[in-house]
PATIPA-333398 format. One record per residue (C-alpha): x, y, z; residue in one letter. Coordinates in steps of 0.001 Angstrom, whole numbers, plus 500000, padded with zeros to 6 digits. Layout:
<recs>
XYZA...
</recs>
This chain:
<recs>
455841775511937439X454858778711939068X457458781444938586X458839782492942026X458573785920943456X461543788517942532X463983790186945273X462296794200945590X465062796431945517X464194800344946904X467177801501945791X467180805188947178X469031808166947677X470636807263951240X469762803742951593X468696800484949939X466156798256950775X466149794658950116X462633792224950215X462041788769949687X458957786802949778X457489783772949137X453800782331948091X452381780031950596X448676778226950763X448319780693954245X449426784027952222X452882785396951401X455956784672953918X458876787181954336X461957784940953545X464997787866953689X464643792106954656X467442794219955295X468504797807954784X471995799113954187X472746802580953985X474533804301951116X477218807155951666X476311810742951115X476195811892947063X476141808076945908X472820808905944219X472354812678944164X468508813961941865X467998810583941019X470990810181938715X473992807869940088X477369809486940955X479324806649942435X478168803159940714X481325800790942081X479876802088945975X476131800936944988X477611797666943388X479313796650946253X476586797581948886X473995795613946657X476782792357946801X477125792968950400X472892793034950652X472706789322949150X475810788150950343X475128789301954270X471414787794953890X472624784574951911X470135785615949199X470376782978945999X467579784795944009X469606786712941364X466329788031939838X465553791221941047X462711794373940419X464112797638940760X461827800885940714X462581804445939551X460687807606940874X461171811696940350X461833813683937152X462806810674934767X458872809192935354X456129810721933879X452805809100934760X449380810528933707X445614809804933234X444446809983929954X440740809737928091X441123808462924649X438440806841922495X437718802966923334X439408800659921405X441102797098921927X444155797011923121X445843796021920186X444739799043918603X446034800669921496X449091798718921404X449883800327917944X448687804266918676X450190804318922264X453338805738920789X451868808409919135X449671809190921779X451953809083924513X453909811726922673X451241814822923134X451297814386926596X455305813474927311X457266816621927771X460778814492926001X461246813417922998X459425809689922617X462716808350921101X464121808849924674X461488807058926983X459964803822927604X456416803922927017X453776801910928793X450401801843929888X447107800130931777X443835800437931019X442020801540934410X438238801717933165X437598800675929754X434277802442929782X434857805736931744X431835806619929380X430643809084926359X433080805991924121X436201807267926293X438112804753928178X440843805880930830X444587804772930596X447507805159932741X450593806574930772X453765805708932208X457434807047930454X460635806599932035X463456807751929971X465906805546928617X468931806521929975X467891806549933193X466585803189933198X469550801632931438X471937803316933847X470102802020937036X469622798449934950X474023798244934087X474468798951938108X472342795990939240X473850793655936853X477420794339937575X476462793504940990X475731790146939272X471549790398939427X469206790014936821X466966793025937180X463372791203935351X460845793912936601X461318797744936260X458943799316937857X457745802738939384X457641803823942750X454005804758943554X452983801614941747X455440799709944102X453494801237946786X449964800316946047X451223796966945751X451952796864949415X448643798905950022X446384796280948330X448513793334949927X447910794527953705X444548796898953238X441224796460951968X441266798763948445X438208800983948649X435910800666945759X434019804150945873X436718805873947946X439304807856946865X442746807446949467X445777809245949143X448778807016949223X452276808841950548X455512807914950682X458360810521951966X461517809131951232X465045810896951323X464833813393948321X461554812053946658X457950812606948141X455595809648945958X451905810924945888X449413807665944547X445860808970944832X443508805746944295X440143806019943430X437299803598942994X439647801132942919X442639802331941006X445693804542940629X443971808107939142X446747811203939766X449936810197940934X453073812908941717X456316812734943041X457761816157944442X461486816842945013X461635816899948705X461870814792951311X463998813671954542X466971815304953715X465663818945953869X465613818099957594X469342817137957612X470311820022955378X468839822223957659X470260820280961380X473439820841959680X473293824387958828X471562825366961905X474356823501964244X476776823763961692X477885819936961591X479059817769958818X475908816456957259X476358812842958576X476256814309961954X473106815785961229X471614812795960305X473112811147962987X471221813776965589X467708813558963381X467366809842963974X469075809605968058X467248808621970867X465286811252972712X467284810730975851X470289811158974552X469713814307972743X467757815570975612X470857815478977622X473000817934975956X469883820147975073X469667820053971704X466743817612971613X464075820903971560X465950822905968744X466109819436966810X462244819250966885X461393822883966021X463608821939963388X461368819181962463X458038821002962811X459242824084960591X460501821632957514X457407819219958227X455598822107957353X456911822716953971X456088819177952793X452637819442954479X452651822651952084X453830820538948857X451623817667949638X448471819666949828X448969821658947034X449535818233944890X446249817263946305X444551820317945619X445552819772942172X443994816644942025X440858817734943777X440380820561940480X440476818112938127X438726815154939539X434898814231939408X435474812202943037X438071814654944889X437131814077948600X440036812169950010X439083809969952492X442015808893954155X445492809150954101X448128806495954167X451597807620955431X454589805416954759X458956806323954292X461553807152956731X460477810685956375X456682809789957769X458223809309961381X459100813375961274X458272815140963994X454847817108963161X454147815593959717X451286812988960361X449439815863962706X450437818703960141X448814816724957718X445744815755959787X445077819353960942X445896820797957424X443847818482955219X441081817552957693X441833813824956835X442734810788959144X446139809756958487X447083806324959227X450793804196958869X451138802127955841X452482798782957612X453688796598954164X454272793616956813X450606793894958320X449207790594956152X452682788964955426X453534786192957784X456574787141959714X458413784181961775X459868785802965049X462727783349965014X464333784850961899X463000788306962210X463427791071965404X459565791871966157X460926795638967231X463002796005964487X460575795159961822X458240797330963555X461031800203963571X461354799727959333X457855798959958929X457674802763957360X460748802711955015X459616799187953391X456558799849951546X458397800013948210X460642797318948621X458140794578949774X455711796379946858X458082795287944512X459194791843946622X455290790830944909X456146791098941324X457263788346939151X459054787812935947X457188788291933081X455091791074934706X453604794317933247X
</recs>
């Protein structure tokens, strides 16, 4: 019997997001999405602060979607994730299997007793009898403390993956992966910016830089000098309503002057990757979290980088029935789901 898909679960730093899909003969169906948003300092740097608050939003997720699937794949992102490209000498990958360890530990600034170790071969003859791997670490603690949340909120957490992975999932489900391209894959959540460069097929530099959405909030509510969930409040209001009272122009010069500190961080990620790549040109751009709908970002981008930059819609190839599912409002989360429904692919047993 096939093994069914497992709920994704973007569990971030002001909201989770919930996935489920299923496969059918005419590609995969959406059967459940929703979003429920966590208070403020719930997860603060990536590292839990109120676990009873996350345990009851993730019962309330299930429960409010009537959700049977316990099984669930979580992802982590930030400092706790290390991921790099490494040449080593080609071997099998048992051999692999049994020196991974020791190699993993000249490139993994913790101690390897600490972190999870894995990896994926990406070109087994990169040439010269090297072979390229992806290393992936994720320390321990981390991982068990996100794992203990999600199964006192009675789910069975099969699949831990990483963000940017999650995200190329949902790029290869809904976009044809260039083969001699290289495409810079985006994601700006709350706190976290995910970086997934893929080239010639497969993940080659990935990043995740400490800033996102919030910086916008932070700064609404210094600048107006409002409680922070005010700010937020005023980032995402209608236009018209803001306009009203005048503070819709402030709000977007705002936006434009902390858009263009992430356009800063993302380029010089990119320009990192572009010094130590053979095939640096990025080609396009593919722009997906809540932060990608920020005033000035996608053009800041466009006009700093000289690339095209283009929405990452996760629900573009996934058959959606408009009975069960608000066209609009699906088309309003389209950019925070790209992690969730990347993860809403995998299935137990999964690398």
């Amino acid at each position: 019997m096939a093994t069914r898909n497992a709920v994704g679960l973007d569990i971030g730093t002001s909201s989770i997001k919930m996935a489920h899909i299923k496969e059918t003969s005419k590609g995969p169906q959406l059967l459940a999405f929703d979003t429920i948003m966590l208070p403020p300092d719930t997860i603060k740097d990536g590292v839990i602060l109120n676990a009873p608050v996350l345990v009851k939003r993730l019962q309330e997720l299930f429960t409010q979607n009537k959700v049977r699937e316990r099984r669930v794949a979580i992802s982590l992102s930030g400092h706790s994730v290390i991921i790099k490209k490494i040449a080593l000498p080609e071997m099998s990958a048992a051999e692999l299997d049994e020196q991974i360890q020791w190699e993993a530990e000249q490139y993994i600034p913790f101690d390897i007793k600490d972190v999870n170790v894995d990896y994926e071969i990406i070109n087994p003859r990169a040439g010269q009898g090297q072979m390229d791997v992806l290393l992936v670490a994720a320390k321990k603690a981390v991982i068990q403390e996100l794992v203990d949340v999600v199964r006192a909120a009675k789910l069975d957490p099969v699949v831990v993956d990483v963000d940017s992975f999650a995200i190329y999932n949902s790029f290869e489900l809904n976009f044809a992966v260039p083969k001699e391209e290289a495409v810079a894959l985006i994601n700006v959540g709350a706190s976290t910016c995910n970086i997934n460069v893929v080239a010639d097929g497969a993940t080659s530099f990935t990043r995740d830089i400490t800033v996102g959405g919030n910086l916008l909030t932070d700064e609404i509510a210094k600048q107006f000098a409002v409680p922070w969930e005010e700010a937020e409040h005023m980032k995402t209001t209608s236009e018209t309503t803001l306009s009203m009272s005048g503070v819709l122009r402030e709000v977007q010069r705002i936006s434009l002057r902390v858009s263009e500190t992430l356009v800063n961080e993302i380029q010089r990620s990119l320009d990192f990757f572009a010094a130590t790549a053979m095939n640096s040109d990025i080609n396009a751009i593919y722009l997906c979290g809540g932060a990608a709908l920020q005033a000035g970002l996608i053009e800041g981008i466009e006009r700093r980088l000289g690339v095209t930059v283009r929405a990452l819609n996760p629900f573009a190839n996934v058959i959606v029935d408009p009975k069960k599912f608000d066209a609009q409002l699906m088309q309003r989360m389209a950019p925070v789901s790209a992690v969730a429904m990347g993860l809403a692919l995998r299935r137990m047993g999964d690398r």
